[in-house]
C-alpha positions as CSV (number, residue, x, y, z in Angstrom):
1,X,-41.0,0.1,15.3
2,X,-40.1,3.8,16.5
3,X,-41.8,6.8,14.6
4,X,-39.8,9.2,13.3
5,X,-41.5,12.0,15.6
6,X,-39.9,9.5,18.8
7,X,-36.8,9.6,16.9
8,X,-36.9,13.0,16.6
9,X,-38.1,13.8,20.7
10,X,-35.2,11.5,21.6
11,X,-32.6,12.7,19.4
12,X,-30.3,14.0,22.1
13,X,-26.6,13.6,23.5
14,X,-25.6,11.1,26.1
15,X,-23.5,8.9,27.0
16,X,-23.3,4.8,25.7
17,X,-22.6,3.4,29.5
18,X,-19.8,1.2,28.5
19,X,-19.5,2.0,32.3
20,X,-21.1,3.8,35.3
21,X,-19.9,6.6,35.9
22,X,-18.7,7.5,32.6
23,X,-14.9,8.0,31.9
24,X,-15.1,11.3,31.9
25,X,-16.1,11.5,35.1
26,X,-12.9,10.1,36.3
27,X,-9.8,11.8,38.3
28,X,-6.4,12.7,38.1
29,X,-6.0,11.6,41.5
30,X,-6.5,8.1,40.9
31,X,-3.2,6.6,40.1
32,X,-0.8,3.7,39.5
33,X,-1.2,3.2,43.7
34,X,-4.4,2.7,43.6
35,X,-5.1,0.4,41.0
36,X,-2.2,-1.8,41.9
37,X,-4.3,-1.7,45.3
38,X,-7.4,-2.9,43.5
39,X,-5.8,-5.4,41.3
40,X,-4.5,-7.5,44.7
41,X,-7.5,-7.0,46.8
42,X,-9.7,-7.9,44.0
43,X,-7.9,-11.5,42.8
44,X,-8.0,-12.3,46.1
45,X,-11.7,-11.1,46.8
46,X,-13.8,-14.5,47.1
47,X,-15.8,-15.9,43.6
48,X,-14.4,-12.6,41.9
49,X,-11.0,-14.1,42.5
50,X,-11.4,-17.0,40.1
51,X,-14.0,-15.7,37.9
52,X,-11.9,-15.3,34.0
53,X,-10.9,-11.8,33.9
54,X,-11.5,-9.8,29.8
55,X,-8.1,-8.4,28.5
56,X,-8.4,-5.7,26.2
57,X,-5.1,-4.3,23.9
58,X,-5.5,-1.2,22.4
59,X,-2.9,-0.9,19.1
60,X,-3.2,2.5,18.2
61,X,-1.5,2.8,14.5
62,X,-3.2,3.5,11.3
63,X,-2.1,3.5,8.0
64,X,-4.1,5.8,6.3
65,X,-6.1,8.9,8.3
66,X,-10.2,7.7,8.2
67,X,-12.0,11.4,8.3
68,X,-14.5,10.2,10.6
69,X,-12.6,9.0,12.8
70,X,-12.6,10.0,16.5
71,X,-10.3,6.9,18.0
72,X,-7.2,7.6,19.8
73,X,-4.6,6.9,16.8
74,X,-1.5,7.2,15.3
75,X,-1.3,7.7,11.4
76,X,1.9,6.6,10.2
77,X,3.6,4.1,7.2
78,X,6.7,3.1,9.5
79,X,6.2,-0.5,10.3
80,X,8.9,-0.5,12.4
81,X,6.6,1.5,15.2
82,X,4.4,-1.7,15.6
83,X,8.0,-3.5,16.5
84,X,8.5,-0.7,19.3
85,X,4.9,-0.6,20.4
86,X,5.0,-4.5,20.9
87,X,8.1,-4.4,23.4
88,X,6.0,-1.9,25.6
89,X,2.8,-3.9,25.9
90,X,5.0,-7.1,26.8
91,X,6.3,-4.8,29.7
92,X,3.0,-3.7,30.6
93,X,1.9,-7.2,30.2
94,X,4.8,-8.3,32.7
95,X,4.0,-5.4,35.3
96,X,0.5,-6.8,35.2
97,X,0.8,-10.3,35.7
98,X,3.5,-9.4,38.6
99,X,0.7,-7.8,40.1
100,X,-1.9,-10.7,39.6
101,X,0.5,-13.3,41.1
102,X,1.2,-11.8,43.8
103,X,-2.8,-12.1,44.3
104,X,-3.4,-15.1,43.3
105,X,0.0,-17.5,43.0
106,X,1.4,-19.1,40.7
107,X,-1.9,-20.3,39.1
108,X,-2.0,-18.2,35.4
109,X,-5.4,-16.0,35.9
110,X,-7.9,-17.4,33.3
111,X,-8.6,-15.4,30.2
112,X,-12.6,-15.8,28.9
113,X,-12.8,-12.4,26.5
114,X,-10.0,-10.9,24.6
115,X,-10.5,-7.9,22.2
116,X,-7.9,-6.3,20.2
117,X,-8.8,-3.0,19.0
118,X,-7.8,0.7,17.4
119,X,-6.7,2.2,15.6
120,X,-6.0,-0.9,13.2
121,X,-4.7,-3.9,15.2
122,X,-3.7,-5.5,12.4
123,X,-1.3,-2.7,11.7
124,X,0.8,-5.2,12.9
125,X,2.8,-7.9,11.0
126,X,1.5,-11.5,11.0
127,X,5.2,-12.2,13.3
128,X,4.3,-9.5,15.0
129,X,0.8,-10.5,16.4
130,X,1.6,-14.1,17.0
131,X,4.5,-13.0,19.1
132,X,2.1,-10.5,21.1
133,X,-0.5,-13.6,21.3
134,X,2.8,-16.3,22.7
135,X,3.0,-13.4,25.4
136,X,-0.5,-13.1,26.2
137,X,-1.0,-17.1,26.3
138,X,2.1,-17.3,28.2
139,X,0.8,-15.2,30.9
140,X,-2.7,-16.0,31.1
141,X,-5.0,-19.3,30.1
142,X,-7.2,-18.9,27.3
143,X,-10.3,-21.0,28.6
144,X,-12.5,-23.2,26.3
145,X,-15.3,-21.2,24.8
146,X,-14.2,-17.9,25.3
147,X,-14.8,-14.9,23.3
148,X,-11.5,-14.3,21.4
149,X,-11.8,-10.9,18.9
150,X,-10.2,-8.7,16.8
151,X,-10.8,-5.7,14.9
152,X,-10.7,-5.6,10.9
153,X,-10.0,-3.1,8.6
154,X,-10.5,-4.9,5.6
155,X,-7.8,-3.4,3.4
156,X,-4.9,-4.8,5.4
157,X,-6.3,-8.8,5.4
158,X,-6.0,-11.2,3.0
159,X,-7.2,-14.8,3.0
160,X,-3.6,-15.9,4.3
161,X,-3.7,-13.2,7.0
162,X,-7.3,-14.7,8.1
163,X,-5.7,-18.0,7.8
164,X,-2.8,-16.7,10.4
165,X,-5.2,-15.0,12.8
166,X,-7.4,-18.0,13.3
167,X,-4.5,-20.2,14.1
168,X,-3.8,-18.0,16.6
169,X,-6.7,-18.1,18.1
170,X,-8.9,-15.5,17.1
171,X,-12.7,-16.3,16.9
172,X,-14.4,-13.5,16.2
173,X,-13.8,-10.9,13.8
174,X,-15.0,-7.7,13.8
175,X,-15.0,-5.6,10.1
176,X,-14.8,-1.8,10.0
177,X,-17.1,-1.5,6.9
178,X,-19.1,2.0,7.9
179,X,-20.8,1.8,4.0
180,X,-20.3,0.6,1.1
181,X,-21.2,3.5,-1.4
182,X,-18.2,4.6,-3.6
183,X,-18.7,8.2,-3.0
184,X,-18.8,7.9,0.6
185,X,-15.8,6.2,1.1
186,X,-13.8,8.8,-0.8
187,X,-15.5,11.2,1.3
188,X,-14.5,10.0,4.0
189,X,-10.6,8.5,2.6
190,X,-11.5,5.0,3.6
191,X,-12.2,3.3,0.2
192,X,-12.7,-0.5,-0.1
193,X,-15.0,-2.1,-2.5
194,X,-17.9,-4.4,-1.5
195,X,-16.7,-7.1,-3.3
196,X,-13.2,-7.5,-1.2
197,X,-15.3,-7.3,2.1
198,X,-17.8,-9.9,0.5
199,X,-14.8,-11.8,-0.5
200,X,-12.6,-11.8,2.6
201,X,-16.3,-12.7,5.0
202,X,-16.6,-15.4,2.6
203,X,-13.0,-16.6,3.1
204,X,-13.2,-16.2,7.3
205,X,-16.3,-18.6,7.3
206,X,-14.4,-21.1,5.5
207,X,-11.6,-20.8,7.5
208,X,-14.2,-21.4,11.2
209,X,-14.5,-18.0,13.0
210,X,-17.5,-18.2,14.9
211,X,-18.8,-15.1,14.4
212,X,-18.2,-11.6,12.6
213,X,-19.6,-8.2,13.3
214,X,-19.8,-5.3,11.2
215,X,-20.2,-1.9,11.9
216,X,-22.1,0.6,10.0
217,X,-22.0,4.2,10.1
218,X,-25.1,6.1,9.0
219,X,-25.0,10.1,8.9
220,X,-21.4,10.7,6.9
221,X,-21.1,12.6,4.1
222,X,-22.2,12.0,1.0
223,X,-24.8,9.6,2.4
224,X,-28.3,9.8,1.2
225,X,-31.5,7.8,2.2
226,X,-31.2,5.1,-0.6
227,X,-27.6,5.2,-1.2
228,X,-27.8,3.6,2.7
229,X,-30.0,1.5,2.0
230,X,-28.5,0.2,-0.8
231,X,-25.1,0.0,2.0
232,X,-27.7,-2.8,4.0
233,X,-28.4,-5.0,0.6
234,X,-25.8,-5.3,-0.1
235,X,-25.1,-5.7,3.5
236,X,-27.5,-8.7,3.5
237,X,-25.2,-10.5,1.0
238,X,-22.8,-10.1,3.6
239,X,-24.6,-11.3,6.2
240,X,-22.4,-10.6,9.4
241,X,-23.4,-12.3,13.0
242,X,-23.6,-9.2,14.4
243,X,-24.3,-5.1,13.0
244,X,-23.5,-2.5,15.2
245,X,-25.1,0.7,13.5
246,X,-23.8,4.0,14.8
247,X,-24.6,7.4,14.2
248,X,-21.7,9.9,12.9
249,X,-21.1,12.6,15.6
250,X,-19.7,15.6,13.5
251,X,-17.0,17.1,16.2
252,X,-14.8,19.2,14.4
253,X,-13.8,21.4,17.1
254,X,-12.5,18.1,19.3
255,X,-11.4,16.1,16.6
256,X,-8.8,17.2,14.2
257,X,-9.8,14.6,11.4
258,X,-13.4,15.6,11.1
259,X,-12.0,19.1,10.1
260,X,-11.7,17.3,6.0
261,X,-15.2,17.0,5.9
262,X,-17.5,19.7,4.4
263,X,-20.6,20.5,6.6
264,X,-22.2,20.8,3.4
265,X,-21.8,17.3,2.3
266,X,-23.3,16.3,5.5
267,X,-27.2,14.8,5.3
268,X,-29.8,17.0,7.1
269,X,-30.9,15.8,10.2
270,X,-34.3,14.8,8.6
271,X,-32.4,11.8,6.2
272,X,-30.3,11.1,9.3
273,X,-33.6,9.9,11.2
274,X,-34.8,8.6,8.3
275,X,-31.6,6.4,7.4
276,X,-32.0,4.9,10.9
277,X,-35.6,4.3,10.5
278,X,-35.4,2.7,7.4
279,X,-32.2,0.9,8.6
280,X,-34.2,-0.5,11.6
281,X,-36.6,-1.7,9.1
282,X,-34.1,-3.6,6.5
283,X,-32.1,-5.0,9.3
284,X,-35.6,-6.6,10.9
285,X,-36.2,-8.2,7.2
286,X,-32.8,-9.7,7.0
287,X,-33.7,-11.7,10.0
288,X,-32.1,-9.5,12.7
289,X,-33.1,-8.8,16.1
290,X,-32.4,-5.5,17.9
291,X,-30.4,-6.3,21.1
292,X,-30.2,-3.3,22.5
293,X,-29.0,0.3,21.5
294,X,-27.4,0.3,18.3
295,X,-27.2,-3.3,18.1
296,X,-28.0,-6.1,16.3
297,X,-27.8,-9.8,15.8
298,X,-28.8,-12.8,14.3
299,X,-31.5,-15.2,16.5
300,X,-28.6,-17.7,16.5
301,X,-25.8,-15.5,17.3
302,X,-24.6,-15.8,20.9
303,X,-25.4,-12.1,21.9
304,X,-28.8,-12.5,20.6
305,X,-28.7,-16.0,22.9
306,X,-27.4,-14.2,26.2
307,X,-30.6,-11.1,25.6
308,X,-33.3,-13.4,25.3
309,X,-31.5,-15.6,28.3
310,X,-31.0,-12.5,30.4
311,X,-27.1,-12.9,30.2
312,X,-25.9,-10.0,28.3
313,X,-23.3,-7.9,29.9
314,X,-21.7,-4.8,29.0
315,X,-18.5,-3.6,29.3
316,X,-15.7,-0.7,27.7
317,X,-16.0,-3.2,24.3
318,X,-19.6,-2.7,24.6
319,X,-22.3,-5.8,24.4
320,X,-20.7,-9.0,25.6
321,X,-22.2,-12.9,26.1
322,X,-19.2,-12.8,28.8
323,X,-19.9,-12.7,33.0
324,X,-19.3,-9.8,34.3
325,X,-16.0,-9.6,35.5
326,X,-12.7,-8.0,35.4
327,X,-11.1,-6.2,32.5
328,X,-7.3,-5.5,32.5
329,X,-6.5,-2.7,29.6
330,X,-3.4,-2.5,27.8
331,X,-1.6,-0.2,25.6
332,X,-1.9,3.4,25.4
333,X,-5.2,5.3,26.4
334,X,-6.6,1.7,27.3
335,X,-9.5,1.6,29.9
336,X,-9.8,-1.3,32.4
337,X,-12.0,-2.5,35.6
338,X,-10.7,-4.3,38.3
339,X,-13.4,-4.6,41.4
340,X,-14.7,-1.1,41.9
341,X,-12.5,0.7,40.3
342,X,-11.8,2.2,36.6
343,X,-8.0,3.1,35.5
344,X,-7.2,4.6,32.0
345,X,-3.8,4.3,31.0
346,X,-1.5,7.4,30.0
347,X,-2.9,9.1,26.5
348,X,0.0,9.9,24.4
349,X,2.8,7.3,23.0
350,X,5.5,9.5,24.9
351,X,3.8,9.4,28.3
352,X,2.9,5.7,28.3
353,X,6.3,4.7,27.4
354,X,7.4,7.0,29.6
355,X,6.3,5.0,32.3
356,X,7.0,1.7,31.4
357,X,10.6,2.4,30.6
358,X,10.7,3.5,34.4
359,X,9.0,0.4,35.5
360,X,5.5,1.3,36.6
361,X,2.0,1.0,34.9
362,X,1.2,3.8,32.7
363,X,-2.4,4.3,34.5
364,X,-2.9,8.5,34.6
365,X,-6.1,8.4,35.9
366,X,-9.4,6.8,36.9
367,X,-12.4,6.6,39.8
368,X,-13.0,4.5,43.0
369,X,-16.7,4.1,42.9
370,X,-18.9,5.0,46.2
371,X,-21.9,3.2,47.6
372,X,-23.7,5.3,45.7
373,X,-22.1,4.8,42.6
374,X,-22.2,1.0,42.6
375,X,-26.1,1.5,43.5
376,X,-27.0,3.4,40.5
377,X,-24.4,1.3,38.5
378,X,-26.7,-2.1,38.8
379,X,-29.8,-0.2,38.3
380,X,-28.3,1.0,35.0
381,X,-26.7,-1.9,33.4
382,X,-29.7,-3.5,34.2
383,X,-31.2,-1.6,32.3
384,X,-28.3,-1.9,29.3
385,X,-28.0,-5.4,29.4
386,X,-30.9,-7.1,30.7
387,X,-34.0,-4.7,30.1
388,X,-35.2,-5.2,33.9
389,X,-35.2,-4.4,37.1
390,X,-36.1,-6.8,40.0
391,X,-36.7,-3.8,42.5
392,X,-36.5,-6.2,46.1
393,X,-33.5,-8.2,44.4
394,X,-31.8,-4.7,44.1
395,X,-32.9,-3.4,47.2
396,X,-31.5,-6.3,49.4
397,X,-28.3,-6.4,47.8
398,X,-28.1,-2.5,48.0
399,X,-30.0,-1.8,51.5
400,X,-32.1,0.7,50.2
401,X,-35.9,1.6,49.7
402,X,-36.1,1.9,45.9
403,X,-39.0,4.7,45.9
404,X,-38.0,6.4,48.2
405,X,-34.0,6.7,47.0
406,X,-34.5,7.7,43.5
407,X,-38.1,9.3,44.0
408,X,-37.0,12.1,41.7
409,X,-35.8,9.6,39.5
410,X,-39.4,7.8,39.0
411,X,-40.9,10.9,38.2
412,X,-38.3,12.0,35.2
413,X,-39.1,8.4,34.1
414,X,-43.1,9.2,33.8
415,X,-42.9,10.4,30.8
416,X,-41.0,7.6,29.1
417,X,-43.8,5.1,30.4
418,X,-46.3,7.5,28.5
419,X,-45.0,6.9,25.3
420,X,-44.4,3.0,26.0
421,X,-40.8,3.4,26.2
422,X,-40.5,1.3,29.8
423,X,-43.3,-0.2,32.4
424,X,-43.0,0.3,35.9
425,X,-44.8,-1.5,38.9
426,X,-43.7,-2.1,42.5
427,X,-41.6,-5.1,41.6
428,X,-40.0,-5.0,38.4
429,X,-39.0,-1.8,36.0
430,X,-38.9,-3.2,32.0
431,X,-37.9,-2.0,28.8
432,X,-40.3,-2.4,26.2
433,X,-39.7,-3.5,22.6
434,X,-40.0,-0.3,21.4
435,X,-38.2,1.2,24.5
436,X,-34.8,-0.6,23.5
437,X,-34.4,1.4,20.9
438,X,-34.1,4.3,23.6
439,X,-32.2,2.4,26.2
440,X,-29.9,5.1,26.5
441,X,-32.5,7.5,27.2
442,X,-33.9,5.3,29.9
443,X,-30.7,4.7,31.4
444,X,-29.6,8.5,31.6
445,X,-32.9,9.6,34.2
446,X,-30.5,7.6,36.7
447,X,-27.4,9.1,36.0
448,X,-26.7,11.3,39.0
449,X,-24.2,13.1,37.7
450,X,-26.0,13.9,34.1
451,X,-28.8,15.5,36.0
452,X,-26.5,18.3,37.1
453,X,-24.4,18.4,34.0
454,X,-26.0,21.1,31.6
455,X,-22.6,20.0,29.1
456,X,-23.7,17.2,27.2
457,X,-22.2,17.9,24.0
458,X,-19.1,15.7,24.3
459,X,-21.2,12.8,23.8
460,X,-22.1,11.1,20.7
461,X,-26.5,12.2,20.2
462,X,-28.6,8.5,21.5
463,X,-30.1,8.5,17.9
C-alpha cells in the first residue's frame, strides 16, 4: 500500500500512454494520404492482416453541460443533431471499409472490440443506435467473444433502453457515476441519485451484460475525505466489474466548463492524496485488485484475468483483454491506429463534415512512428500492460543493446528501484506491487520526448 509521503513525491503531471508517442506529439503534416496509405499496407501486412481490428465511435452530444468535464462535446437539446451526426459516421464508415476492401477483398474485416464513447453515446435514440449498429454489422463481423461496450450516463437509460442495447449487442457497459454525494453532483450539474444507478446495475445484470465499469472521480468540489468514502460504500453495493478511479485535473484556462467551479470549493491537495489513499484501501476490502494505474477489477473480471495471464493491452480506450491490433476511429476528434501510424480525425462538427461531404476521411492530423519510436513504444507498454520487460526478447526483436541504448534511461530509473517501485537485473525489468500504482511514473523515464519537454502541464497529475 503506497504512503502518502510516495503519493506526495509522485504527485506530478504526465501523460496516461493510451499510446506512444502521445497525441500531442502528432503533426499537421500527417494527412488523409497517409493513413489511407497505412490502412492498405497494413490489411495486407502478414498475421496483422487478419488479426480483428477495435472500432471506436466517438458521439459527441450532451444534454446537459457536466462542469468537470474536459471531453470533446457538444451541449445541445436538439435531437434532431444525433439524426445528422448518424448520416456522417455511415459516410465515414463507407470511406473506410472502401479502403479496407481494397486490402483485403471482399472478406468483411473482423471486429473483436467495439467502444462507443463521448460525450453521451446514448444521446442517441434507441432507432437511432440500432440503425448505426445494422451499419457497423453490415460492414464488419462481430466475432464470438468479443469485447462489445458502451458508455452510460445514467440519466438517459432506462430498463427498456438496457433491454434495447443488449439486443443489439452491447456487452459491456460502462457507467459515468464520478460520486455519489448530493452536494457534489450539484457542484458539479451532474445529479443522479444512487438509488437509480443501483437500480439500473441491478436491471443490466438481469438482462446478461457481462461486465460493467464505473468510473469515479475523486478531487471535485465539494468532496471531502468521508463524503468519498462514503461514494465507495455505497459503491460496494454497486459492485461494478470494473472501477476506474481518476483524479480531477482542475484546467480552467483550457477548458471552458471548469470555469463554473469555484477554486474554493476545491479539496486541498492533502484530502486529495488522502481520498486516494483511503480509496485504494476500500477498493482492496471490497475484493478488488489494482490492475494497473487507476484501475481496478474484480479477480474474476476478464481484465483482472488478462494481468495475472500477462495479456493485458492498452490502447486509446485505455486497459483492454483484446490483442493488440488495429483501431479504426470514427466520428469527430476520434483517434485511431492502423500499423505504425496514429491519425485523429478533424476536431470541430464543421470541419469533419466538411470533409465527408466532399468525399474524403476527415483525418487532420497524426504521426508515422520511427525505429525509434516503435523501440521505446514496446518498452513502454510493457511496462503499462504487462509489468515486465524480457530485456534479450526486446533486444532481438529491436536489434539493439538495451544498456547501452537507454543508459541514461537506467540511471533516471535508479531512484524508482530505491523506493521499491520497479526491480531491474540483466534480464528482466518488473513492476512491483507497490510500483503499479506508479506505473505512469515508471513508464515516463522512457519517454524521449518528455525528457526534453519542460511543459508538462497539459497533462492530467499521475496521482
Amino acid at each position: 500500500m503506497p504512503t502518502p509521503d510516495l503519493l506526495r513525491r509522485h504527485d506530478v503531471s504526465g501523460p496516461r500512454y493510451t499510446s506512444y508517442p502521445t497525441a500531442d506529439r502528432f503533426v499537421d503534416a500527417f494527412g488523409e494520404a497517409d493513413y489511407v496509405a497505412a490502412l492498405r499496407l497494413a490489411r495486407r501486412a502478414g498475421p496483422r492482416a487478419v488479426r480483428p481490428l477495435s472500432v471506436y465511435v466517438h458521439i459527441p452530444y450532451c444534454e446537459q453541460l457536466c462542469h468537470y468535464c474536459a471531453c470533446n462535446k457538444i451541449v445541445t437539446r436538439h435531437k434532431s443533431r444525433g439524426a445528422e451526426y448518424l448520416q456522417l459516421l455511415k459516410a465515414e464508415l463507407a470511406l473506410h471499409v472502401r479502403h479496407l476492401a481494397d486490402a483485403a477483398g471482399p472478406v468483411r474485416p473482423r471486429v473483436s472490440q467495439l467502444h462507443l464513447g463521448g460525450g453521451t453515446p446514448t444521446f442517441l435514440s434507441d432507432a437511432e443506435l440500432a440503425e448505426l449498429m445494422d451499419a457497423l454489422k453490415t460492414h464488419f463481423e462481430l466475432v464470438p467473444g468479443g469485447e462489445y461496450a458502451i458508455e452510460i450516463d445514467p440519466r438517459t437509460v432506462t430498463r427498456e433502453r438496457l433491454a434495447h442495447l443488449a439486443q443489439l449487442g452491447f456487452n459491456r457497459l460502462s457507467f459515468g457515476v464520478q460520486d455519489f454525494d448530493p452536494a457534489v453532483q450539484q457542484a458539479v450539474h451532474r445529479v443522479q441519485p444512487a438509488e437509480q444507478v443501483l437500480a439500473l446495475t441491478a436491471d443490466a445484470r438481469e438482462l446478461g451484460f457481462d461486465a460493467i465499469n464505473a468510473d469515479l472521480i475523486y478531487g471535485l468540489p465539494k468532496q471531502t475525505p468521508a463524503s468519498f468514502a462514503r461514494t465507495l460504500e455505497q459503491l460496494g453495493q454497486m459492485r461494478p466489474d470494473r472501477v476506474a478511479l481518476y483524479a480531477y485535473a482542475h484546467l480552467p484556462q483550457r477548458f471552458k466548463p471548469q470555469r463554473r467551479i469555484a477554486d474554493g470549493d476545491l479539496p486541498s491537495p492533502a484530502d486529495k492524496l488522502q481520498m486516494l489513499a483511503n480509496a485504494i484501501a476500500q477498493l482492496g476490502e471490497l475484493g478488488y485488485e489494482h490492475v494497473g494505474m487507476d484501475h481496478f477489477a474484480l479477480p474474476g473480471d476478464a481484465l483482472a484475468v488478462a494481468k495475472r495471464q500477462g495479456r493485458m493491452q492498452r490502447n486509446f480506450q485505455g486497459y483492454s483483454t483484446q490483442p493488440d491490433s488495429d483501431l479504426i476511429a470514427l466520428g469527430v476528434s476520434a483517434i485511431g491506429r492502423v500499423g505504425a501510424t496514429y491519425s485523429q480525425n478533424a476536431k470541430t462538427l464543421e470541419a469533419y463534415a466538411d470533409a465527408i461531404a466532399r468525399g474524403h476521411l476527415p483525418v487532420v492530423r497524426g504521426l508515422a512512428l520511427t525505429r525509434e519510436d516503435l523501440l521505446r513504444r514496446a518498452v513502454i507498454m510493457a511496462v503499462m500492460c504487462q509489468g515486465e520487460l524480457d530485456i534479450e526478447a526486446l533486444e532481438t526483436s529491436h536489434g539493439v543493446r538495451f544498456a547501452s541504448h537507454f543508459d541514461a534511461e537506467l540511471r533516471r530509473l535508479q531512484p524508482l528501484v530505491a523506493e521499491g517501485l520497479v526491480t531491474l537485473d540483466a534480464r528482466a525489468l518488473r513492476v512491483t506491487p507497490l510500483g503499479w500504482y506508479f506505473v505512469r511514473a515508471i513508464a515516463m523515464v522512457f519517454d524521449k520526448h518528455l525528457q526534453t519537454d519542460l511543459d508538462r502541464a497539459r497533462f492530467s497529475r499521475i496521482i
